[in-house]
N, C-alpha and C positions, 0 to 999 in steps of 0.2 A: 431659601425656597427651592425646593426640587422643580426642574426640568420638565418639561411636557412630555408628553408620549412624543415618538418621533411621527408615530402614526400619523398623528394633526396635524402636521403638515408632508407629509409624505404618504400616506396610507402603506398600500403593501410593497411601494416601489422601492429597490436600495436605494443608497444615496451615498455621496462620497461627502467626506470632510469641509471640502466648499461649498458643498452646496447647504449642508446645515450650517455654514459660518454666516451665510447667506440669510437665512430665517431666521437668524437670532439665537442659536446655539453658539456654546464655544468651545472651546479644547474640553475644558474641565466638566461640563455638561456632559460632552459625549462617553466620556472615561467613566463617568458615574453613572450614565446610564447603562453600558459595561457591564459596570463592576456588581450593578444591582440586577442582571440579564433582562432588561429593560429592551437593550438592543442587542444584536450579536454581529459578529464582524463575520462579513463571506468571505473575504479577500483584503490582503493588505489595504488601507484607503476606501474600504468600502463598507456599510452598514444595513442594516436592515431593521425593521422595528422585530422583534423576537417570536411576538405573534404568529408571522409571516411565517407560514409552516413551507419547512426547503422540498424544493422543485428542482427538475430542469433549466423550469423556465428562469426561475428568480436567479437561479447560479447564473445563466447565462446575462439574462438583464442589468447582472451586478458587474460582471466580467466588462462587457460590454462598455462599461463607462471610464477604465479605466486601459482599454486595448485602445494601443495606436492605431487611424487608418491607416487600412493595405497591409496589417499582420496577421498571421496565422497563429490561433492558442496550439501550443505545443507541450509536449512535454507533461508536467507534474499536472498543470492546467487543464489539457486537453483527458487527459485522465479523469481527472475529478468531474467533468463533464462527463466521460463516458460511462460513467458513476462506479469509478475504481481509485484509491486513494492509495495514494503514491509518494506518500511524505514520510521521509527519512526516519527511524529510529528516536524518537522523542521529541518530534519537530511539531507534533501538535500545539506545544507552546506556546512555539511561535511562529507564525503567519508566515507561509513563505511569500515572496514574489510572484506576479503573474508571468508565465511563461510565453511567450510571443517571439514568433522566428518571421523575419524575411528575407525574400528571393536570395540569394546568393548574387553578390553583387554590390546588390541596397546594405545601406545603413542599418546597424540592429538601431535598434530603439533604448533611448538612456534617459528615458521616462524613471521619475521617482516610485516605487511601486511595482515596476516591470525589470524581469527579468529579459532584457531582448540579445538574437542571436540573429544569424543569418546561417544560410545551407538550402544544399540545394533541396526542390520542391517538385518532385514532378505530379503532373496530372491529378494522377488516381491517391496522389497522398494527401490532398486538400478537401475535404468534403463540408457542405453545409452542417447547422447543425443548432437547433432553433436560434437563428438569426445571424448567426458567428461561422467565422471560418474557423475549423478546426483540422486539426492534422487527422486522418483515419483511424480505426485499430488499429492496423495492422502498421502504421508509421509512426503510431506515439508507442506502440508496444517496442518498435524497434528502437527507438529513441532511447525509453526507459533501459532497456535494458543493455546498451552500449554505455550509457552516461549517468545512471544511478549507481552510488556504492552497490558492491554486489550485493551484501544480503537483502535490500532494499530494489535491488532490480529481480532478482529472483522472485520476491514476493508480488513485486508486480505484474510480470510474468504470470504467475500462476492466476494471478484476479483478471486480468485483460483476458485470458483463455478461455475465464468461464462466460465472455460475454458470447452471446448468442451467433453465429457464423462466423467466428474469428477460430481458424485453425493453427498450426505450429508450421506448416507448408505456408501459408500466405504469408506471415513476418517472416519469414527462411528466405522468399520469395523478395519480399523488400529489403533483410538484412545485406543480401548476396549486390545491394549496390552502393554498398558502405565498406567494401573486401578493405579500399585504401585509407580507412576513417578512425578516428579515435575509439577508444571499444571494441572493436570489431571480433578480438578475441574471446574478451568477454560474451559480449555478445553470444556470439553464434555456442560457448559453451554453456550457459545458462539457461539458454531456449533448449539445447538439448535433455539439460534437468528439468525444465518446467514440467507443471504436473497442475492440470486446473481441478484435480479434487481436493486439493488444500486447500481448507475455509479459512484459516485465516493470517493474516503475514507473520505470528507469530509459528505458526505450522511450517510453513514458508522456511521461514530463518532456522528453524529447528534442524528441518533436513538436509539445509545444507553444511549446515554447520556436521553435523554425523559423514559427510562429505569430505567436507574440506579437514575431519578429522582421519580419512584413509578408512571408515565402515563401511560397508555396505547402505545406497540410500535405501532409507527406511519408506515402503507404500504408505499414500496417503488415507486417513478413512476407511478400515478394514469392518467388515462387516465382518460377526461374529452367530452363529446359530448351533443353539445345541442339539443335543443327539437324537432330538426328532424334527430338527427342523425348524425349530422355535426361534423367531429373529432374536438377537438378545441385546442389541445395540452394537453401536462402532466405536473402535479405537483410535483415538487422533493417529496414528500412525504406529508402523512396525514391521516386524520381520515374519511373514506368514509360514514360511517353511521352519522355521524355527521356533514357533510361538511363544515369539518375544516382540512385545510392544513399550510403548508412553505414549500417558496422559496429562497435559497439562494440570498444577493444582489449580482447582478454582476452575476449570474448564466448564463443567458440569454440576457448577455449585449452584443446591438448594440450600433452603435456610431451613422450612419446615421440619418436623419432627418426620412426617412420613417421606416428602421428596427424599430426606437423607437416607433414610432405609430402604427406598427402591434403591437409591444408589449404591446403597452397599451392599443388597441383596444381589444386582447386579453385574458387581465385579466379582463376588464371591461363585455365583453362575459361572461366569467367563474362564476365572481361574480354576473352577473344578474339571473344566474341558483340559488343563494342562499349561495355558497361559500364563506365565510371566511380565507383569506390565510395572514399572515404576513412575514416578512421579516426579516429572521435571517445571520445573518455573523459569520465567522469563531474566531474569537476574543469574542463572547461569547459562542459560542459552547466550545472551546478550554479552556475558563478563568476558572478561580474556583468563579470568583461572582456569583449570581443568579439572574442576569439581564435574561439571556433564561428562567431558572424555573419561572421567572413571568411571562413572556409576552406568555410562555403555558401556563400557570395556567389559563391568563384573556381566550385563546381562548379558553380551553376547558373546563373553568368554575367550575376548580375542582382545590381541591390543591395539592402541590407536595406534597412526601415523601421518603423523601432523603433514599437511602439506603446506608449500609457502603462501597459500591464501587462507591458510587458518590465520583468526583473531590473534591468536598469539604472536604472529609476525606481521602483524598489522594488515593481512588482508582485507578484513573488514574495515579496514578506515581510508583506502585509497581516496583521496578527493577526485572528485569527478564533474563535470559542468555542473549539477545540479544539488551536489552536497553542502549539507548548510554545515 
């Protein structure tokens, strides 16, 4: 016999694993209502009926049941709150931890479910936040990006930027009190790459990776018009005095018979202005071969120079507090 909605007993509120063990669900129940998106999972430990379309409020409602009192959501956590996603290179899979810091001092927290830490907390880095203490922009920006692998704090980076009054001066502002702390190099170099017109972490990861390859970093989102003025669309990124760009494949994928022909009408536009643009995927972006450092080396006619935080020498894989 299948399982009830969760809804019936819970409506749109989460719920954690005891408490459905509580109404009469059990392990296997919950797994299967899962597996058939019945329910979907917010956070390690925690549930929702699927219905329950995501909010603020519900992230936080859910967070909430599994935060120890007198923590502060930090980190990956306090991100995903600030509605910026901040999880690792294929971690969607799997659930991270909630992230929760206290005072410097106090005990982190060794809750099952919870990632806890301790550090210091001053004032203006603790802000409400529907109903939750959460660390600010400007101190989970700084967080992310001393303590996430780099091409993962980079990309952070870039998304925390576009929220609304978060500048590169305010995290600079709170980095410069972490000078003696883990990251700190990082840090303070990454913020100088950030770039919040990058839509998305794989953009992100792209440019730095063209970086850490010894290229010149490529602009993000280049607007392109032609010889009267005519918008003609933008390039995931590139070299404007050069006009040489890439486009993600699949970036700009229609299915239609006509989507596809504006879109090849409109590269073919782009590239009659003189444009060079080739087509990269995330499988070399992502790989350690140097299938990407070739095919920029042919467009920009120069060659690479691996630095020691190219993937190749494991730059991309430094563990770091938050690395799964």
């Amino acid at each position: 016999m299948s399982p009830s909605p969760p809804a019936t007993a819970f409506g749109s509120h989460p719920f954690t694993m005891p408490a459905a063990l509580l109404v009469g669900f059990t392990r296997d129940d919950l797994r299967l209502l899962v597996a058939r998106a019945t329910v979907r999972r917010l956070v390690r430990g925690v549930y929702v009926d699927a219905s329950v379309q995501d909010s603020l409020d519900v992230r936080a409602r859910g967070i909430g049941l599994v935060t120890p009192p007198g923590s502060v959501l930090c980190g990956r956590t306090a991100a995903w709150l600030w509605g910026v996603d901040a999880l690792a290179m294929g971690a969607h899979l799997v659930l991270p931890d909630v992230d929760v810091m206290s005072v410097a001092g106090r005990s982190a927290s060794r809750r099952t479910g919870v990632f806890g830490s301790s550090g210091p907390l001053a004032a203006g880095d603790v802000v409400p936040l529907a109903g939750l203490l959460v660390t600010s922009p400007a101190r989970t920006a700084t967080d992310l990006a001393r303590l996430l692998r780099r091409p993962d704090a980079l990309a952070s980076l870039d998304a925390m930027l576009r929220l609304p009054g978060l500048t590169k001066d305010a995290v600079s502002e709170v980095l410069a009190r972490f000078a003696k702390h883990r990251g700190i190099v990082q840090g303070r170099e990454l913020l100088d790459l950030a770039d919040p017109r990058a839509e998305s972490p794989q953009e992100s990861r792209t440019r730095l990776r063209c970086i850490d390859a010894g290229f010149p970093a490529p602009e993000p989102q280049i607007e392109v018009f032609d010889e009267l003025g005519l918008f003609l669309g933008r390039l995931d990124m590139g070299w404007l005095e050069w006009l040489r760009a890439m486009e993600f494949d699949g970036h700009d994928y229609h299915s239609t018979h006509d989507q596809i022909r504006h879109d090849d009408l409109r590269r073919e536009a782009i590239e009659r202005l003189g444009w060079v643009v080739i087509p990269v995927t995330g499988e070399h972006v992502l790989g350690k071969g140097l299938a990407f450092e070739r095919g920029v080396a042919e467009l920009l006619e120069m060659e690479p120079r691996l630095t020691r935080n190219h993937p190749r020498y494991g730059g991309w894989d430094a563990r770091t507090r938050w690395a799964s």
